[in-house]
BAKE-409548 format. One record per residue: x, y, z of N, C-alpha, C, O in turn. Coordinates in Angstrom, 2 decimals. Layout:
N
+---------+---------+---------+---------+---------+---------+---------+---------+---------+---------+---------+---------+
|     n.u |     n.v |     n.w |    ca.u |    ca.v |    ca.w |     c.u |     c.v |     c.w |     o.u |     o.v |     o.w |
+---------+---------+---------+---------+---------+---------+---------+---------+---------+---------+---------+---------+
|       X |       Y |       Z |       X |       Y |       Z |       X |       Y |       Z |       X |       Y |       Z |
...
+---------+---------+---------+---------+---------+---------+---------+---------+---------+---------+---------+---------+
END
This chain:
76
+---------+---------+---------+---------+---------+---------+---------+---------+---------+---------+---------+---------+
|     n.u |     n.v |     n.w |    ca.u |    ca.v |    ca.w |     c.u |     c.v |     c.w |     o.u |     o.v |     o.w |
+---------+---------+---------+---------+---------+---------+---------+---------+---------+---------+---------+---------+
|  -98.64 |  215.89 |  -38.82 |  -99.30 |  214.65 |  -39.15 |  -99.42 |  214.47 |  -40.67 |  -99.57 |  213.33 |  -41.09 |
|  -99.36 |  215.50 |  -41.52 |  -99.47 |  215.68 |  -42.94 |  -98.71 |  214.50 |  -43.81 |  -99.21 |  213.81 |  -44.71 |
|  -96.96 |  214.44 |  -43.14 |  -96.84 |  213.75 |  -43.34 |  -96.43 |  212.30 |  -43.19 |  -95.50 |  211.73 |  -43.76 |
|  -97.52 |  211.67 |  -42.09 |  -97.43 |  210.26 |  -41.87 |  -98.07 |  209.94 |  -42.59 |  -97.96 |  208.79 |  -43.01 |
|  -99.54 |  211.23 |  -43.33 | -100.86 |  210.61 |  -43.59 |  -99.85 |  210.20 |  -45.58 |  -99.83 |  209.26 |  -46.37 |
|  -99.24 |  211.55 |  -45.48 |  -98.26 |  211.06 |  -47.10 |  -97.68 |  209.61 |  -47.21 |  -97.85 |  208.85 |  -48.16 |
|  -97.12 |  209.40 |  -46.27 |  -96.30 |  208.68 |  -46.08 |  -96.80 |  207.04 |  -46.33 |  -96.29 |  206.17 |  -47.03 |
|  -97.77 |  207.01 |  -45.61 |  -98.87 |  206.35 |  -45.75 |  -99.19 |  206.13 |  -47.20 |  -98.40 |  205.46 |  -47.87 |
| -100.10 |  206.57 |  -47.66 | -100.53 |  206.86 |  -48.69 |  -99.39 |  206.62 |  -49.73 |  -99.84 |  205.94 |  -50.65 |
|  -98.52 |  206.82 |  -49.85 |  -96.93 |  206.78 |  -51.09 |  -97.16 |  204.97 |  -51.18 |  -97.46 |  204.26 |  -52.14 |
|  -96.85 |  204.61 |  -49.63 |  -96.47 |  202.93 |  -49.44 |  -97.79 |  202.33 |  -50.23 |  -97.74 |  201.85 |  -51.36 |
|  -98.71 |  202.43 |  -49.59 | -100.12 |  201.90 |  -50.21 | -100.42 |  201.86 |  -51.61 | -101.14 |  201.13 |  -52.29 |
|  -99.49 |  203.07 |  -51.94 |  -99.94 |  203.67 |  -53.65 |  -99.02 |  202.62 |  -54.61 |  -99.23 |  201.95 |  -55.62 |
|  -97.81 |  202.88 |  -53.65 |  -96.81 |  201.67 |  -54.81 |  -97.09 |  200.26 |  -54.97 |  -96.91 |  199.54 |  -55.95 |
|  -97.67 |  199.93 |  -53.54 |  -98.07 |  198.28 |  -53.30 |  -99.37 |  198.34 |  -53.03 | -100.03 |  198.52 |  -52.01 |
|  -99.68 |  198.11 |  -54.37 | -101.29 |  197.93 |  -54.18 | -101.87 |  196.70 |  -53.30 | -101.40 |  195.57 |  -53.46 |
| -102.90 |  196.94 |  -52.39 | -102.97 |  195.79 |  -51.64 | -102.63 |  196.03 |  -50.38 | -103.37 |  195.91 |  -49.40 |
| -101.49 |  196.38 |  -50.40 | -100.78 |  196.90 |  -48.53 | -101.24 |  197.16 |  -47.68 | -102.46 |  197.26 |  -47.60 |
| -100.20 |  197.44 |  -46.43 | -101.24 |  198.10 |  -45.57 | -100.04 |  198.83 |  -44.74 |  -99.06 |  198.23 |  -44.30 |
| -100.24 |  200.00 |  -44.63 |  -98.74 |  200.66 |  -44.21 |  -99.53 |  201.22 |  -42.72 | -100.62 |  201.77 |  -42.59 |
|  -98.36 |  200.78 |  -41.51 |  -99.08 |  201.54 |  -40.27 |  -97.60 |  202.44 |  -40.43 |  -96.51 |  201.97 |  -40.75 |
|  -97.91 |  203.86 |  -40.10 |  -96.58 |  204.91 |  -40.16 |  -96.69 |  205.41 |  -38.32 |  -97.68 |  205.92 |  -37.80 |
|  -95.77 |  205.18 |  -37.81 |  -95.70 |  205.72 |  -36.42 |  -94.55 |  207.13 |  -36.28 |  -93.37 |  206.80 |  -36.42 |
|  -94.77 |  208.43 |  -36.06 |  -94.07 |  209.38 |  -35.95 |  -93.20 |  208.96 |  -34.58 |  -93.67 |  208.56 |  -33.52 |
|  -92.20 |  209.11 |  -34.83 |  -91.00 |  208.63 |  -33.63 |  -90.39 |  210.05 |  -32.84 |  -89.50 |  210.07 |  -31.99 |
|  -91.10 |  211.12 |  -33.37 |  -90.07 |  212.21 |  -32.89 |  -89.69 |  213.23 |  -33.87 |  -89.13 |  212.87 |  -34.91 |
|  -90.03 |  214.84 |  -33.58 |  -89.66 |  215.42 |  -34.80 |  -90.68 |  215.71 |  -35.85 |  -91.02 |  216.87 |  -36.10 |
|  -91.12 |  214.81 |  -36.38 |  -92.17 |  214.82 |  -37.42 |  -91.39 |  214.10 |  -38.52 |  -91.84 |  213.48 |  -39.48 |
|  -90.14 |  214.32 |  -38.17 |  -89.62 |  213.96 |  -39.72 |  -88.35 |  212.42 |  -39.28 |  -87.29 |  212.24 |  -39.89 |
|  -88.72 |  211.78 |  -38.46 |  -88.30 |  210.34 |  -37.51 |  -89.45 |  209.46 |  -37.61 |  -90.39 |  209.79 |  -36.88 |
|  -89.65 |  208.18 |  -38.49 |  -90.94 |  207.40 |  -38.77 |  -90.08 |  206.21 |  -38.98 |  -89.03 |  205.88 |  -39.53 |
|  -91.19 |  205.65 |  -38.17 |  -91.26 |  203.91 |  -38.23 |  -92.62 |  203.39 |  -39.34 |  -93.80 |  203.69 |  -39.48 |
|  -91.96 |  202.75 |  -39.77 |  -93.00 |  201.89 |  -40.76 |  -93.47 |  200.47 |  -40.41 |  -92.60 |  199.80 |  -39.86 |
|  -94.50 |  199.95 |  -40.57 |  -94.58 |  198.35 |  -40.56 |  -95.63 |  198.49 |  -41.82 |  -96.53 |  199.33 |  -41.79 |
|  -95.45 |  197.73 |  -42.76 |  -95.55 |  197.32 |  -43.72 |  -95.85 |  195.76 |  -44.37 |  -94.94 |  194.93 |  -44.35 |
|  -97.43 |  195.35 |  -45.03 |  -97.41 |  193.98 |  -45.01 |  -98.39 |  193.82 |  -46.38 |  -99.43 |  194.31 |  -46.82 |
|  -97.47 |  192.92 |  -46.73 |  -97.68 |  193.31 |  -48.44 |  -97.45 |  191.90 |  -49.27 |  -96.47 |  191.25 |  -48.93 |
|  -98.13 |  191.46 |  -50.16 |  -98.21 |  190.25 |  -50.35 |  -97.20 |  190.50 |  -51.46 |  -96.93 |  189.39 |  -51.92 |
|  -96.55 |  191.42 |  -52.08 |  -95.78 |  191.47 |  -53.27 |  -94.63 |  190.79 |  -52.35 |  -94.46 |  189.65 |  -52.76 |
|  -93.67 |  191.10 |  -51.14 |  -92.63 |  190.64 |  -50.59 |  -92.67 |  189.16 |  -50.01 |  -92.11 |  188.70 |  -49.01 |
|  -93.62 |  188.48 |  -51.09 |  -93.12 |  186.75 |  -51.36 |  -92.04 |  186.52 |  -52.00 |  -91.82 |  186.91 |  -53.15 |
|  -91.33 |  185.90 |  -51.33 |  -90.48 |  184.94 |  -51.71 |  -88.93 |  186.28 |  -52.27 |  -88.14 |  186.12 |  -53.20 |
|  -88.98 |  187.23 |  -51.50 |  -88.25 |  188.37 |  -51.49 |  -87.50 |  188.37 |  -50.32 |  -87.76 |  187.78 |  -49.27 |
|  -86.25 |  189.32 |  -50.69 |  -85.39 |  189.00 |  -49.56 |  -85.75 |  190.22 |  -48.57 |  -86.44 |  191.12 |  -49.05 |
|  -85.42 |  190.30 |  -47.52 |  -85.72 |  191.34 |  -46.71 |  -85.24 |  192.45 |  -47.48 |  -86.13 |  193.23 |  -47.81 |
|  -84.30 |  192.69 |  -47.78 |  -83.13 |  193.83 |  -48.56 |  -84.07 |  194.18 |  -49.75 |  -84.17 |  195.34 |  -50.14 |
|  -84.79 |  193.08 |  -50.37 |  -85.84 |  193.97 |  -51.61 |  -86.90 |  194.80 |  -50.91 |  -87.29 |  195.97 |  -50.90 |
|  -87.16 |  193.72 |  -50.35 |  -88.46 |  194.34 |  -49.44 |  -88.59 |  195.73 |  -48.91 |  -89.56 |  196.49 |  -48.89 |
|  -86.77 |  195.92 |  -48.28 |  -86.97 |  197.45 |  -47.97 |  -86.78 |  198.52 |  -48.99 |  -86.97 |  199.74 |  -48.96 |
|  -86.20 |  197.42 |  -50.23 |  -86.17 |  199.08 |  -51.19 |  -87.37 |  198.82 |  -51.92 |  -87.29 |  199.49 |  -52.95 |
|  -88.66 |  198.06 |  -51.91 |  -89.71 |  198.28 |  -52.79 |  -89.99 |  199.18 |  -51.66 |  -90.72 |  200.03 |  -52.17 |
|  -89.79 |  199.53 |  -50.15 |  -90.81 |  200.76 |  -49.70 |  -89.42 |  202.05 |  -49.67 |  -89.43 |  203.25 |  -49.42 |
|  -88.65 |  201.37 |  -49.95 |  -87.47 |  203.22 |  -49.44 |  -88.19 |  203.81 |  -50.90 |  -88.76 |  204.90 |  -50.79 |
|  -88.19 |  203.03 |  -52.54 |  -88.32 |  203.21 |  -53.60 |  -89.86 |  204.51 |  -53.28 |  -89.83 |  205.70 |  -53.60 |
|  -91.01 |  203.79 |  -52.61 |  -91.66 |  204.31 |  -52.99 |  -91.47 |  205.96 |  -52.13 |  -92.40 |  206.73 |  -52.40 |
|  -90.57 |  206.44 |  -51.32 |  -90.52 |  207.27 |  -50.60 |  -89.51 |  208.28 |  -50.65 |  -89.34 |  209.24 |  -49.89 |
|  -88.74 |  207.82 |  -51.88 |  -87.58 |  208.36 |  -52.89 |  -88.08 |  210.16 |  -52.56 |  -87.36 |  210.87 |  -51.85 |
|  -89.45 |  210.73 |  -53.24 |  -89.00 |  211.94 |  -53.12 |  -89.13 |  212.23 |  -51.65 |  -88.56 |  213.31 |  -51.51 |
|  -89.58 |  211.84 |  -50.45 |  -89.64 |  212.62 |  -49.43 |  -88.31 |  212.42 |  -48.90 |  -87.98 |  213.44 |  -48.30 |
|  -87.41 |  211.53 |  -48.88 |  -85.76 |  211.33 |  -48.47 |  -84.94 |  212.39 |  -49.45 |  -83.93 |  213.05 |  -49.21 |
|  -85.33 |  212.36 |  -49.99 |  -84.30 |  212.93 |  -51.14 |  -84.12 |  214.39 |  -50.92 |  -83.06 |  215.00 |  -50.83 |
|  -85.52 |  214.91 |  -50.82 |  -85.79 |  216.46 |  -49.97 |  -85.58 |  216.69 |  -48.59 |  -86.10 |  217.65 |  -48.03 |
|  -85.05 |  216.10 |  -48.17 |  -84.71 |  215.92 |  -46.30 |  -85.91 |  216.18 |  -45.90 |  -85.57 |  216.90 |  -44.97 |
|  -87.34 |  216.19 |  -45.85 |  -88.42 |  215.98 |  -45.53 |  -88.32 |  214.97 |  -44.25 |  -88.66 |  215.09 |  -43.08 |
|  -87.57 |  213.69 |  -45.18 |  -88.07 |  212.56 |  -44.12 |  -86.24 |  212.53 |  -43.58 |  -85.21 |  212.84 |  -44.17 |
|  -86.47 |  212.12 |  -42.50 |  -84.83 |  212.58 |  -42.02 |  -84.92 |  211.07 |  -41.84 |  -84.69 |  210.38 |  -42.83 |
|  -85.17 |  210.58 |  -40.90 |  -84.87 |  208.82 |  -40.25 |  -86.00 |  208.06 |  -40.68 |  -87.02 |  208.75 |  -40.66 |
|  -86.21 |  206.77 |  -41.10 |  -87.20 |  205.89 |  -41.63 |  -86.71 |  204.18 |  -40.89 |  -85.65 |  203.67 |  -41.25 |
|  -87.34 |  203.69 |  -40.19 |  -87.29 |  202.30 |  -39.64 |  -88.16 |  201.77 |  -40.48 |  -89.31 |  202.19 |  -40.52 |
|  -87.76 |  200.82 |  -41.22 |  -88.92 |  199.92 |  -41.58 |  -88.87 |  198.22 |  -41.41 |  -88.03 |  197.36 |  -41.69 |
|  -90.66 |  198.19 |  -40.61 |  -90.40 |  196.94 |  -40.64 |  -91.35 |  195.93 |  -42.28 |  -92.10 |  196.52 |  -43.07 |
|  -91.08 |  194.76 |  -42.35 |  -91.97 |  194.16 |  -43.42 |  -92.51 |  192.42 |  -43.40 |  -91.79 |  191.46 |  -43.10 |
|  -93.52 |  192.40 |  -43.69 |  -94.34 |  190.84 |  -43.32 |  -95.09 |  190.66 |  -44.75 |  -95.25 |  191.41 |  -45.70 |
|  -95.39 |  189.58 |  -44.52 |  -96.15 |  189.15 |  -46.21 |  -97.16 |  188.93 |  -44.85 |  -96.85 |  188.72 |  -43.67 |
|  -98.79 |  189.10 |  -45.62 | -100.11 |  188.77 |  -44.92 |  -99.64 |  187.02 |  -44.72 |  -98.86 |  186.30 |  -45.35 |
| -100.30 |  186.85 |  -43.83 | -100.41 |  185.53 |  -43.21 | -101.84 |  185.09 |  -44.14 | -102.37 |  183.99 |  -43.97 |
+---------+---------+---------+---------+---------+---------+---------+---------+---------+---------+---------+---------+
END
């Protein structure tokens, strides 16, 4: 769980404001993201996912995080 609670916490930290739900898919190291963040106005989906892959750079990079789904919404 250590690291959904990271995982979590990374997204939130880069986008202040956010709100990251992290769902473990399997493994520990297989996570789904949903993600909703008022910075991804008027952004294309494709930014959107690298302002959160960006913030998660070191746990991919270390094979920590093996698979990452992410979804993304601007607050209503």
């Amino acid at each position: 769980m250590a690291l959904v609670d990271d995982v979590k916490a990374l997204i939130e930290g880069a986008l202040p404001g956010s709100t990251a739900e992290v769902i473990d898919e399997g493994g520990g190291d297989h996570l789904r993201v949903n993600v909703t963040a008022s910075q991804f106005e008027g952004m294309s989906r494709l930014e959107q996912h690298r302002l959160v892959k960006n913030a998660l750079r070191g746990r991919s990079d270390t094979g920590e995080l093996h698979s990452l789904s992410i979804k993304t919404s601007v607050p209503e």
